[in-house]
MDTraj code that builds the backbone (N, CA, C; nanometers):
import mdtraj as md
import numpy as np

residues = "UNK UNK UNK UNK UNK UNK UNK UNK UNK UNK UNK UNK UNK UNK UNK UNK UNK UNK UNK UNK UNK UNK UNK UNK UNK UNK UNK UNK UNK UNK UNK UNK UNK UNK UNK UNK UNK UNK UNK UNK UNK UNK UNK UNK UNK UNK UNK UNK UNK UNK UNK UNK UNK UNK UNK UNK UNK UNK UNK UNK UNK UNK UNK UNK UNK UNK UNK UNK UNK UNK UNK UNK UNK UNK UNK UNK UNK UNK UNK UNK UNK UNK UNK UNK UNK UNK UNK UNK UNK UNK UNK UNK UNK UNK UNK UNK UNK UNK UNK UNK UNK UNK UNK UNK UNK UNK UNK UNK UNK UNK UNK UNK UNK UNK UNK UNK UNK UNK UNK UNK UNK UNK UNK UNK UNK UNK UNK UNK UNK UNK UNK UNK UNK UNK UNK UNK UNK UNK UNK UNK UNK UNK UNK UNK UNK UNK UNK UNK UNK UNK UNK UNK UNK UNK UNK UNK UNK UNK UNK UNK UNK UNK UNK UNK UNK UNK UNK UNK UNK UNK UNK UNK UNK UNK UNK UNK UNK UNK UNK UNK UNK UNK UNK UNK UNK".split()
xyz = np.array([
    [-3.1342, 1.2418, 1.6913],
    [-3.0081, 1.2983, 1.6446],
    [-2.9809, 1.2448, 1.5032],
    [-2.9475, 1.3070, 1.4229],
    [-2.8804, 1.3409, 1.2644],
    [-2.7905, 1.2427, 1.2739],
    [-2.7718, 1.1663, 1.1364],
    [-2.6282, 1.1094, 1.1587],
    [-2.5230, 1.1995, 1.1046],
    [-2.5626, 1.3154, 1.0465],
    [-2.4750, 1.4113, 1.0466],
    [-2.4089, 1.4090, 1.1652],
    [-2.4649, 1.5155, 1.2773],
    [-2.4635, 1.5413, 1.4160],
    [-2.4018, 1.4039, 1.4686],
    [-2.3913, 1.2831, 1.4490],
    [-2.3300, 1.1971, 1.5325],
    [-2.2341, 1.1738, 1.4476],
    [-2.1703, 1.2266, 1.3145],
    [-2.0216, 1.2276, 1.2550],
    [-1.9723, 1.3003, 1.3426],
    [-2.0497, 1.4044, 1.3272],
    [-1.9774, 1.5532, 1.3623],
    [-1.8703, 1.5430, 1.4983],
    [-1.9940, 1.4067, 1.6121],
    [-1.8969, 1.4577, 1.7600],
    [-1.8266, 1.2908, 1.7458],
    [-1.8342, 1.2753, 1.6464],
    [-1.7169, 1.1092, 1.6237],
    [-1.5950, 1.2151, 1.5308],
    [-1.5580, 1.2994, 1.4862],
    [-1.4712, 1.3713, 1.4087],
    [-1.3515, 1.3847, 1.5014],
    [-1.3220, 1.4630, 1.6292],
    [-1.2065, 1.4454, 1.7063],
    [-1.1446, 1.2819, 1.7389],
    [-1.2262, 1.2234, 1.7793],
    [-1.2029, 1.0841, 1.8028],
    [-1.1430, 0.9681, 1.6654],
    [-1.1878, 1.0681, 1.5881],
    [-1.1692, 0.9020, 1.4274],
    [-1.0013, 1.0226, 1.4004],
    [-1.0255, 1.1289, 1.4085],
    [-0.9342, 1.2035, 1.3789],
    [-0.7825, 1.1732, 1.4230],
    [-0.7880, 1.1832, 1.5660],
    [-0.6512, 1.1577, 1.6589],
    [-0.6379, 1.0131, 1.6179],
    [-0.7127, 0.9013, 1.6148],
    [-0.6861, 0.7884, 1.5589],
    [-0.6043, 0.7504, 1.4130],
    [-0.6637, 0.8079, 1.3227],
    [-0.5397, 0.8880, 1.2382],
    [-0.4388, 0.9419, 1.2405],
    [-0.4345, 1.0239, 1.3375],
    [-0.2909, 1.0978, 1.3255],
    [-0.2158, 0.9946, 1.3855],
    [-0.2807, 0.8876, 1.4743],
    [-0.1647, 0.8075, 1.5219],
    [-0.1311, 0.7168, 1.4075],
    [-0.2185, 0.6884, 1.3388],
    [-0.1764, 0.5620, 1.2408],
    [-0.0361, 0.6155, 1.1718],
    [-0.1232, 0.7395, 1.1046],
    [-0.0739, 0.7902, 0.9600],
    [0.0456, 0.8734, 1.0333],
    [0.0250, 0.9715, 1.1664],
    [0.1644, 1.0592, 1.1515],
    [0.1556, 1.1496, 1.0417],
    [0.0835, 1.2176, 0.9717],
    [0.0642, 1.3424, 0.9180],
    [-0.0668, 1.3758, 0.9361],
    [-0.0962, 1.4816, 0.9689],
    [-0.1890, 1.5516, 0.9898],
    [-0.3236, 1.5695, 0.8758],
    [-0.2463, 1.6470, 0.7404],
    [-0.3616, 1.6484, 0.6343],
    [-0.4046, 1.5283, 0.6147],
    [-0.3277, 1.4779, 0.5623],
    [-0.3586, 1.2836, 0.5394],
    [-0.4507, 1.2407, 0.6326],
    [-0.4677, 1.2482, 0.7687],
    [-0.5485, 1.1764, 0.8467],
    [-0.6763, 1.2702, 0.8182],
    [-0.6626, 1.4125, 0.8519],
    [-0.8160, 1.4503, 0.7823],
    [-0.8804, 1.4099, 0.6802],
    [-0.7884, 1.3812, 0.5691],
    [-0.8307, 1.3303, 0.4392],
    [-0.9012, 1.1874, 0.4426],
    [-0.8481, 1.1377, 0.5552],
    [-0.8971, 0.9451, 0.5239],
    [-1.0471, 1.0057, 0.6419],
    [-1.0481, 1.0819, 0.7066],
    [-1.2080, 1.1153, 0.7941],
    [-1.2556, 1.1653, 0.7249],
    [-1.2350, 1.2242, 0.6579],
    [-1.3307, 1.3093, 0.5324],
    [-1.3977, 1.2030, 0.4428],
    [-1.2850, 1.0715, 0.3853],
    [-1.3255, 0.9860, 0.2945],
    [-1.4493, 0.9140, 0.3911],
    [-1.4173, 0.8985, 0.5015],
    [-1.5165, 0.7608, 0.5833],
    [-1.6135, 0.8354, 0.5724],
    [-1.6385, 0.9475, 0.6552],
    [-1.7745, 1.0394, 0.6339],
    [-1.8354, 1.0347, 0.5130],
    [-1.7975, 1.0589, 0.4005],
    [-1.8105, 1.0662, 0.2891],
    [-1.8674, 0.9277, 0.2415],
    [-1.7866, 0.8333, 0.2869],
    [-1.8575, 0.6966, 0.2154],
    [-1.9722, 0.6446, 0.3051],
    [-1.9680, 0.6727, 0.4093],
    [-2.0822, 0.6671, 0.5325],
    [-2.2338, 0.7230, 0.4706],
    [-2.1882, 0.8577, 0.4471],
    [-2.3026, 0.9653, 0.4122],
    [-2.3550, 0.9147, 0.2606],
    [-2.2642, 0.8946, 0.1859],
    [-2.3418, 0.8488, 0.0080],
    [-2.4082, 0.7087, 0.0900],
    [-2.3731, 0.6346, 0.1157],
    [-2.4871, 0.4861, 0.1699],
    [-2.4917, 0.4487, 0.2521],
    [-2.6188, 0.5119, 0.3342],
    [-2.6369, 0.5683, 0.4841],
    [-2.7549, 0.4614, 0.4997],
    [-2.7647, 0.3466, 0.4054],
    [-2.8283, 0.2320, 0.4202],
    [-2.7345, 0.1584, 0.4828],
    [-2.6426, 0.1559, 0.4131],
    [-2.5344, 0.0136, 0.4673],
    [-2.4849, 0.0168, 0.6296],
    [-2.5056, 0.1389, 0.6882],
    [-2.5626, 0.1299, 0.8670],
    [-2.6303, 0.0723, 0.8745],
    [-2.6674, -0.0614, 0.9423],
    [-2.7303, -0.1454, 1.0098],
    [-2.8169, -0.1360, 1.1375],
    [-2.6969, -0.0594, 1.1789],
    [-2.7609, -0.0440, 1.3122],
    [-2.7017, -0.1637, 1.4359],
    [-2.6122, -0.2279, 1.3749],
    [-2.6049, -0.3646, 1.4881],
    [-2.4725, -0.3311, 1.5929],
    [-2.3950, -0.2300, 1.5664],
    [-2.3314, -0.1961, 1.6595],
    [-2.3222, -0.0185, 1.6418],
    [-2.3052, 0.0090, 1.7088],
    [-2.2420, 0.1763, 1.6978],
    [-2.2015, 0.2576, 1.5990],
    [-2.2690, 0.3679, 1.5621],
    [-2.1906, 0.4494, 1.4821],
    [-2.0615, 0.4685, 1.4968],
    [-2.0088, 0.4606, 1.5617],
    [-1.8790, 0.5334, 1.6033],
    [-1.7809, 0.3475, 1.5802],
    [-1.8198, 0.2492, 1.6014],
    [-1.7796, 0.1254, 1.5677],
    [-1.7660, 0.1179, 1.4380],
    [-1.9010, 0.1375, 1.3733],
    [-1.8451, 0.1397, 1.2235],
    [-1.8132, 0.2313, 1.1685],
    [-1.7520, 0.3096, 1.1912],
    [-1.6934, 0.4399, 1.1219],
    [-1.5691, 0.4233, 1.1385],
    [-1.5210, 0.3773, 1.2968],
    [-1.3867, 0.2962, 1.2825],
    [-1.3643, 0.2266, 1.1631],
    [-1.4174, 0.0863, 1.1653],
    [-1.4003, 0.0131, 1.0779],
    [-1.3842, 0.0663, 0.9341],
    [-1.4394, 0.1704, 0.8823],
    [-1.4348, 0.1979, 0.7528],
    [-1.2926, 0.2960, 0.7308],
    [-1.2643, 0.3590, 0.8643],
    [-1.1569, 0.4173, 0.8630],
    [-1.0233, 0.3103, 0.8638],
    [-1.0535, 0.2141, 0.9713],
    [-0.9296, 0.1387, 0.9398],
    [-0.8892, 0.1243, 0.7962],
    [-0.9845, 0.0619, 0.7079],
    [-0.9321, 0.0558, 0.5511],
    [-0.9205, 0.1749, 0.4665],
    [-0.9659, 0.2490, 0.4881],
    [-0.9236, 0.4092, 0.4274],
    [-0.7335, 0.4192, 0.4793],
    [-0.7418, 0.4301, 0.5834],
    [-0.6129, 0.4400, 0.6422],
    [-0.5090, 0.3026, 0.6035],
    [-0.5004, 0.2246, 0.5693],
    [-0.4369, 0.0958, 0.5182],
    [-0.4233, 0.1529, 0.3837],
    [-0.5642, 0.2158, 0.2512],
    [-0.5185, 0.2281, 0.1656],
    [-0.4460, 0.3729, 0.1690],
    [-0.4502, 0.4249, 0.2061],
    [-0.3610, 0.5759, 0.2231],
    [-0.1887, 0.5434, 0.2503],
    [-0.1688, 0.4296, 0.3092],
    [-0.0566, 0.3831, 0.3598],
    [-0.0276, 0.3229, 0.2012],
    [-0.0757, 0.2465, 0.1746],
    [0.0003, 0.1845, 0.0388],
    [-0.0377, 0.2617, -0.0602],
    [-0.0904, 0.3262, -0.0889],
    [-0.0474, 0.4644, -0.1729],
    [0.0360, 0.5235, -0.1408],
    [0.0787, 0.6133, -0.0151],
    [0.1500, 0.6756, -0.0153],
    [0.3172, 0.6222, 0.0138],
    [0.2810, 0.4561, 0.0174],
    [0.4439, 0.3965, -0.0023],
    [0.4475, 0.3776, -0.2153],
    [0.3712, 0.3629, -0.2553],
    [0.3595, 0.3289, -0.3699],
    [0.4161, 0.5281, -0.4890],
    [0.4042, 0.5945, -0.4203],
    [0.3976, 0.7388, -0.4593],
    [0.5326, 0.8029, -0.3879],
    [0.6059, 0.9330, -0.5007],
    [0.7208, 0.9730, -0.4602],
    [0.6384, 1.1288, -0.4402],
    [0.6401, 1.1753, -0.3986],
    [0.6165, 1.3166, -0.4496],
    [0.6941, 1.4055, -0.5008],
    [0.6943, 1.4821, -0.5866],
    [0.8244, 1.5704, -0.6592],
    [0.7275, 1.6878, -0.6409],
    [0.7905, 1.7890, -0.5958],
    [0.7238, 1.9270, -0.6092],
    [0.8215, 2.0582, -0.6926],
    [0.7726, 2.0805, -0.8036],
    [0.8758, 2.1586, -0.8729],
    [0.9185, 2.2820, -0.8508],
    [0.9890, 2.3341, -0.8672],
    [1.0262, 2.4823, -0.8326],
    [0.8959, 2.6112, -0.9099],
    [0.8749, 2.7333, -0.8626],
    [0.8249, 2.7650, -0.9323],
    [0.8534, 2.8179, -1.1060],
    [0.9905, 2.8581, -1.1107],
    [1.0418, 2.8342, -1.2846],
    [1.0240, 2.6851, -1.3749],
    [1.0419, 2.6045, -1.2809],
    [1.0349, 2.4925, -1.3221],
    [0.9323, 2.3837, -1.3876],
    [0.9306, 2.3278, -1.4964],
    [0.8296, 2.2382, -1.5349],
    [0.8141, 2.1144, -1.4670],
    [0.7478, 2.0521, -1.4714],
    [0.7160, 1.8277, -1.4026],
    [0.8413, 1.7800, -1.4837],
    [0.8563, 1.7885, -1.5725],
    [0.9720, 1.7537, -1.6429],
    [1.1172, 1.7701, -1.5884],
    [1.1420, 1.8749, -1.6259],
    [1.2334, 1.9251, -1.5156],
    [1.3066, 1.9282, -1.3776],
    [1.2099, 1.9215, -1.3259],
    [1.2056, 1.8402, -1.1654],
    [1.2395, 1.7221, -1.2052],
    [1.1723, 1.6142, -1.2588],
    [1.2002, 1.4652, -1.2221],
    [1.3511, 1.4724, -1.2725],
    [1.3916, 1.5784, -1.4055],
    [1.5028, 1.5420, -1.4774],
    [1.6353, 1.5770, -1.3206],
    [1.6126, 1.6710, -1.2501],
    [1.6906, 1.7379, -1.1700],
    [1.7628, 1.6335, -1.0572],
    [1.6339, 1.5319, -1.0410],
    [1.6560, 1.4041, -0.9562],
    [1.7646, 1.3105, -0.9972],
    [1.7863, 1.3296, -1.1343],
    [1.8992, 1.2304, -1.2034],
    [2.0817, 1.2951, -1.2320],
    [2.1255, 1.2368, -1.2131],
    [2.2830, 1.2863, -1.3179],
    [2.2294, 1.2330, -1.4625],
    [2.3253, 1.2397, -1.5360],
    [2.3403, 1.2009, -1.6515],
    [2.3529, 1.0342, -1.6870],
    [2.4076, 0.9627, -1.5996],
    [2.3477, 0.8445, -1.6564],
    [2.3416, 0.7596, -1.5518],
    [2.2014, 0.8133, -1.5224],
    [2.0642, 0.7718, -1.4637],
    [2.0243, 0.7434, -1.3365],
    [2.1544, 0.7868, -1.2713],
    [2.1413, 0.7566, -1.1465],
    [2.1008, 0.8696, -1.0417],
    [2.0564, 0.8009, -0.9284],
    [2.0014, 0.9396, -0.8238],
    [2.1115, 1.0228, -0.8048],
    [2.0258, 1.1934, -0.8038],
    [2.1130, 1.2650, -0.7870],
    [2.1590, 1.2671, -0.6064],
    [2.0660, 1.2505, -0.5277],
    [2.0928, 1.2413, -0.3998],
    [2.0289, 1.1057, -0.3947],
    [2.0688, 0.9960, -0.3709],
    [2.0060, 0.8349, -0.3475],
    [1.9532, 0.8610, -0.1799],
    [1.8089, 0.7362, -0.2349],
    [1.7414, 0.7690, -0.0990],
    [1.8158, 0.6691, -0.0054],
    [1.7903, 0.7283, 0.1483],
    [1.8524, 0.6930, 0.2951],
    [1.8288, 0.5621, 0.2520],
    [1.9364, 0.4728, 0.2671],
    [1.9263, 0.3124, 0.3159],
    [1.8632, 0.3175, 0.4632],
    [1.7678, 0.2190, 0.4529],
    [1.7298, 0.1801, 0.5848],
    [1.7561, 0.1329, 0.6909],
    [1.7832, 0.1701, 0.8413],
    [1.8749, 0.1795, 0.9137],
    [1.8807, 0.0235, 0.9692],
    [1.7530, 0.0085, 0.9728],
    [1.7405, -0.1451, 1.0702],
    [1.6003, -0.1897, 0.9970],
    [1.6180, -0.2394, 0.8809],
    [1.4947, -0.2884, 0.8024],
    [1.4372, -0.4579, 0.9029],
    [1.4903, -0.5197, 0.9297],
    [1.4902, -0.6213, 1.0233],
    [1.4318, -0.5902, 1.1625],
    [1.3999, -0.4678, 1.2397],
    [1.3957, -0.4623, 1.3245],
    [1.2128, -0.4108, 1.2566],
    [1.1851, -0.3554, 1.1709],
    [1.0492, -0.3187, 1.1094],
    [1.0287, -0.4124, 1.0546],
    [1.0847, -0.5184, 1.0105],
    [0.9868, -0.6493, 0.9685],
    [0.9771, -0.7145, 1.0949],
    [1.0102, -0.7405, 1.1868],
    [0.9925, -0.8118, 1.3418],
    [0.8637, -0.7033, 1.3482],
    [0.8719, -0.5937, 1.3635],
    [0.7506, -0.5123, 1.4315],
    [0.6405, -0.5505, 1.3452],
    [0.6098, -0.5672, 1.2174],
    [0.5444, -0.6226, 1.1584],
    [0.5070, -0.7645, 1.1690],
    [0.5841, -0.8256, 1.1729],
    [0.5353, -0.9704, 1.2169],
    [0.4922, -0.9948, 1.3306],
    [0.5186, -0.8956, 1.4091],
    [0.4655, -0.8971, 1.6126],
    [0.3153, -0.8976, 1.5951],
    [0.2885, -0.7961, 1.5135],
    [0.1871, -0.7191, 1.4811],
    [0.0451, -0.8373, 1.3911],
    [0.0780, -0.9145, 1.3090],
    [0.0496, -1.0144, 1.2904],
    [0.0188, -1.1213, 1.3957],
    [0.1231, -1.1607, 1.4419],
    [0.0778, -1.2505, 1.5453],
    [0.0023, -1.2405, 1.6245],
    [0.0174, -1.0597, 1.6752],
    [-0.1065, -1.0444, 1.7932],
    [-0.2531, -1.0360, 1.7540],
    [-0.2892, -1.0276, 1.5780],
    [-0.4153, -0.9921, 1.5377],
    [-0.4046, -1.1958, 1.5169],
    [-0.3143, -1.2653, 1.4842],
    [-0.3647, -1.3979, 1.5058],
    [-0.4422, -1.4185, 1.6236],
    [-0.3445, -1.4051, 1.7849],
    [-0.4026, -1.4207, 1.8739],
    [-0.5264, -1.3355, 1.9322],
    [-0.5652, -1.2435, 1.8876],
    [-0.7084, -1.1955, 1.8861],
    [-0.8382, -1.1920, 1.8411],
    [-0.7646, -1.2678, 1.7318],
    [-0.8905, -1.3825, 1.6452],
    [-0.9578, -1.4722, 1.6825],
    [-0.8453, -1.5551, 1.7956],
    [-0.8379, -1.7178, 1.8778],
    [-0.9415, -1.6837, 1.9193],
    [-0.9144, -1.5502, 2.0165],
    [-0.9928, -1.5436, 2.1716],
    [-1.1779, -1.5516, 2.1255],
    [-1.2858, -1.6071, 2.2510],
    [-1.3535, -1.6421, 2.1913],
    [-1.4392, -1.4886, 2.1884],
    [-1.5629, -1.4649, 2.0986],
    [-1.6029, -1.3281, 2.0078],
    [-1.6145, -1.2719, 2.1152],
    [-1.6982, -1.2830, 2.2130],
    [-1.7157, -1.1695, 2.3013],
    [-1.6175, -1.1165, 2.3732],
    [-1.5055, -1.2288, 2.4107],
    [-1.3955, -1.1561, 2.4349],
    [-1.3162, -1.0564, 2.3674],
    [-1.2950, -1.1274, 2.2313],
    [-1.2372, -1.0252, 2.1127],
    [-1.2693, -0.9051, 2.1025],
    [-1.4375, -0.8978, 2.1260],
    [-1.5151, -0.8298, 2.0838],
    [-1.5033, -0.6830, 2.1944],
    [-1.4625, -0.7121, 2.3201],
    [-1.5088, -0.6025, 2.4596],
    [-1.3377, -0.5734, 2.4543],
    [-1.2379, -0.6323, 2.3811],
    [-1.0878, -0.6472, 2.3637],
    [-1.0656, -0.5536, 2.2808],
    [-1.1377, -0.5618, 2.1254],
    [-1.0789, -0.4869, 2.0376],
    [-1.1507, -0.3097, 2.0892],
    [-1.3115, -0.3241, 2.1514],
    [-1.3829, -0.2273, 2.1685],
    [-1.2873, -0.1163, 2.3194],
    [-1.2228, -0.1666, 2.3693],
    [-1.1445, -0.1021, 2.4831],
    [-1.0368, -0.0633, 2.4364],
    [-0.9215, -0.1226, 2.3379],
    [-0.8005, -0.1451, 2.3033],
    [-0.7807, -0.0656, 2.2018],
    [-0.8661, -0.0649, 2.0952],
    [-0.8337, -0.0652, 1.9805],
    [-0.8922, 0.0617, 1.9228],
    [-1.0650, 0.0717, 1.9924],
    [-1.1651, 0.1197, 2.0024],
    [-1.1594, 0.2719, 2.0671],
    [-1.0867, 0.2529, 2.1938],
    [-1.0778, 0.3005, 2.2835],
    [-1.2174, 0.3432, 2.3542],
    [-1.2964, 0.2861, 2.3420],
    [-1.4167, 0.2971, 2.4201],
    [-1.3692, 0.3238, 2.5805],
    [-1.4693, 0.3862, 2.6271],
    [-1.4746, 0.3797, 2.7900],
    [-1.5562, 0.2612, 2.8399],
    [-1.5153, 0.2078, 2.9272],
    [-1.6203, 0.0960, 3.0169],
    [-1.7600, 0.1059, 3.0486],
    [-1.7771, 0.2145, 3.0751],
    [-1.9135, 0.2756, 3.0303],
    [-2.0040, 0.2648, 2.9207],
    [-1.9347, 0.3136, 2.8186],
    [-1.9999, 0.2548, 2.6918],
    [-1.9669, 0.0959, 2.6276],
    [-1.8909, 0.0402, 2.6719],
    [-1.8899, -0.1024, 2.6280],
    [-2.0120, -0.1830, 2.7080],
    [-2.0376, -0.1035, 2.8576],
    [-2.1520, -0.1900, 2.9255],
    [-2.2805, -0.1545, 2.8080],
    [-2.3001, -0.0366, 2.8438],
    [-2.3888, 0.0197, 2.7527],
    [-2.4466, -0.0624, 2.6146],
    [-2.3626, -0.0571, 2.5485],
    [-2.3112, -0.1161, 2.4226],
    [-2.3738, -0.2691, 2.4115],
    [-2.3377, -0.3356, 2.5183],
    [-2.3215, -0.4907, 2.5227],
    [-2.4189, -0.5162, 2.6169],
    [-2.4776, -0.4839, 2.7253],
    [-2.5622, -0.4897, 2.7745],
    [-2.5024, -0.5457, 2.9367],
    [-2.3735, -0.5342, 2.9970],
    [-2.3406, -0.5963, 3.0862],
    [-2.2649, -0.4979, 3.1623],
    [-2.2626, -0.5580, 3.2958],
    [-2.2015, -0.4868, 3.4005],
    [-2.0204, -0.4472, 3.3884],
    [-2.0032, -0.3462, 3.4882],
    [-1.8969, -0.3062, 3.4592],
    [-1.8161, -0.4299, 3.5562],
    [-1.8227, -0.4646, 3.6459],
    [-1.7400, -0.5681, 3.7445],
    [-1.7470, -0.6764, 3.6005],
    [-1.8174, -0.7530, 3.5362],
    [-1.8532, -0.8511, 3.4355],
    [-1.7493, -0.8002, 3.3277],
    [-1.7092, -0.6877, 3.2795],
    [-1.6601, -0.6313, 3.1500],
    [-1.5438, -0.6499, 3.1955],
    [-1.4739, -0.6043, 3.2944],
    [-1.3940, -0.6302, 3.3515],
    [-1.3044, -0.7288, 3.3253],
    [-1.3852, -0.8250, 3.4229],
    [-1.3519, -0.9768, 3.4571],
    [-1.2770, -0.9928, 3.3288],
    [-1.3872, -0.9921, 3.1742],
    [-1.3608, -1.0389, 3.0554],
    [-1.2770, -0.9691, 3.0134],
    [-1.2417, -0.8269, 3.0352],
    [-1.0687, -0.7938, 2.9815],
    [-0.9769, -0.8491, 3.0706],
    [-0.9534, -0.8911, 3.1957],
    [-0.8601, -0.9558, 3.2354],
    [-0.8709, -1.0689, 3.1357],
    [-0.9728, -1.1709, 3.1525],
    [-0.9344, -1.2897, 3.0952],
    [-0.8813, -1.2764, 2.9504],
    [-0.9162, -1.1717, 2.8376],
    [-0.8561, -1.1444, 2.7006],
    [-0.7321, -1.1645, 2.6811],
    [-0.7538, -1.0237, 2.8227],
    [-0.5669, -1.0394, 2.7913],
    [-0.4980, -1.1552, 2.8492],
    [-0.5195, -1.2316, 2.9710],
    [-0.4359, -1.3276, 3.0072],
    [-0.4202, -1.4420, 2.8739],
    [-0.5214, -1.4801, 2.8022],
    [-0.5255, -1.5542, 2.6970],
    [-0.4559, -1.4511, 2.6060],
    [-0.4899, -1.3426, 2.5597],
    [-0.3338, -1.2821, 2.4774],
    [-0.1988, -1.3397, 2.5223],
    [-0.2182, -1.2795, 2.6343],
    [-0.0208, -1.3256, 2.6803],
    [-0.0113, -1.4762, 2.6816],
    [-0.0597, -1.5611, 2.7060],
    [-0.0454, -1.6983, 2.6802],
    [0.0035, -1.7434, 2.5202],
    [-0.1390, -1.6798, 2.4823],
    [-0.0616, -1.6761, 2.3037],
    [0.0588, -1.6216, 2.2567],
    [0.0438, -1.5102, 2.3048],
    [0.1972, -1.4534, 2.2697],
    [0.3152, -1.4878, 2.3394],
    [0.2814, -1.5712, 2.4549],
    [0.4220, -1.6661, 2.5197],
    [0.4185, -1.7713, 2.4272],
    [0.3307, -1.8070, 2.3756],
    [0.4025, -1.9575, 2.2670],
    [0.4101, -1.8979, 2.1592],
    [0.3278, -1.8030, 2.0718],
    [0.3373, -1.7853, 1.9675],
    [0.4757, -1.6534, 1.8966],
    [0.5102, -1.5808, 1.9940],
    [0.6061, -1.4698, 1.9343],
    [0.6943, -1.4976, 2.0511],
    [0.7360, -1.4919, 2.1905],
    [0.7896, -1.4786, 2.2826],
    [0.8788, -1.6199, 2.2897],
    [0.7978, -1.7435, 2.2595],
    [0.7987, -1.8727, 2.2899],
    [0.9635, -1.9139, 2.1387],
    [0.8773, -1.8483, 2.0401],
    [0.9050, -1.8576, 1.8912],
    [1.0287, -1.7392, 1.9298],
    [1.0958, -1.6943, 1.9924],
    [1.1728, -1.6002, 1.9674],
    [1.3024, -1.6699, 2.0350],
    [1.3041, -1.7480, 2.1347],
    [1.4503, -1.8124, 2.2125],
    [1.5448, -1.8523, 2.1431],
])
top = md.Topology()
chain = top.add_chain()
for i, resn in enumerate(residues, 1):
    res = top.add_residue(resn, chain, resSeq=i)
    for name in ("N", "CA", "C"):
        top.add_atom(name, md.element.get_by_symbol(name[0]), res)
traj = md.Trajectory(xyz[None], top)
């Protein structure tokens, strides 16, 4: 099989993973288009040591991170069709200088920096755990692999794969009882 042919049936899967990140639709095609794209120009830098579909994640995660801070970094103005770029931006202002409609204050900015810092802590505590755990953790979780292919993958039984996502997660929640839960009283 082509590694064309094995983009091709990783495309629904890297796709919906996107739309969850990003929440717009074109945008997430756009960051699968980029991974494919950077995959396909250096189709050396496959290794081979885990899965196509593993590292195509991975390259998508950072496509999708930079799409996010671009598109916080970027306003978009779309002009009328009479209208020039000029024009438009001028339309955004009164006369001295202020927004003509000021953007929404943020409702609960505190409650999105907590979700952010949760979010942190739990990639601390998934670091801790030791690799193979991390490893059959992030590939189920994150991955969304089936159990099937993580045996596959890793070379171990499904009762064995198991076992080791219970234990992940019980060592998650331990961490996250001292580290966010513990830290929150």
């Amino acid at each position: 099989m082509s590694i064309e042919s094995e983009l091709a049936a990783l495309h629904q899967p890297l796709l919906r993973f996107a739309q969850q990140q990003l929440r717009n639709d074109s945008l997430a095609e756009d960051v699968v288009s980029e991974t494919f794209l950077a995959i396909l120009e250096k189709p050396d830098n496959f290794e081979g040591r885990s899965s196509l579909r593993t590292y195509a994640t991975g390259i998508l995660k950072f496509k999708i991170i930079d799409a996010i801070r671009h598109k916080g970094r970027e306003v978009h103005i779309e002009p009328l069709d009479e209208q020039s770029m000029d024009d438009a931006i001028d339309a955004l202002f009164i006369a001295d200088g202020h927004w003509q409609d000021p953007p929404v204050p943020w409702q609960h900015p505190e409650r999105a920096l907590e979700q952010s810092q949760f979010f942190d802590t739990l990639q601390i505590c998934v670091d801790r755990l030791p690799p193979k755990l991390g490893r059959i953790f992030m590939m189920r979780e994150w991955l969304e692999s089936d159990v099937d292919e993580i045996c596959t993958e890793l070379g171990i039984t499904s009762n064995n794969c198991g076992v080791m996502l219970y234990r992940a997660r019980m060592q998650l929640r331990e961490c996250l009882d001292i580290s966010w839960f513990g830290a929150q009283k």
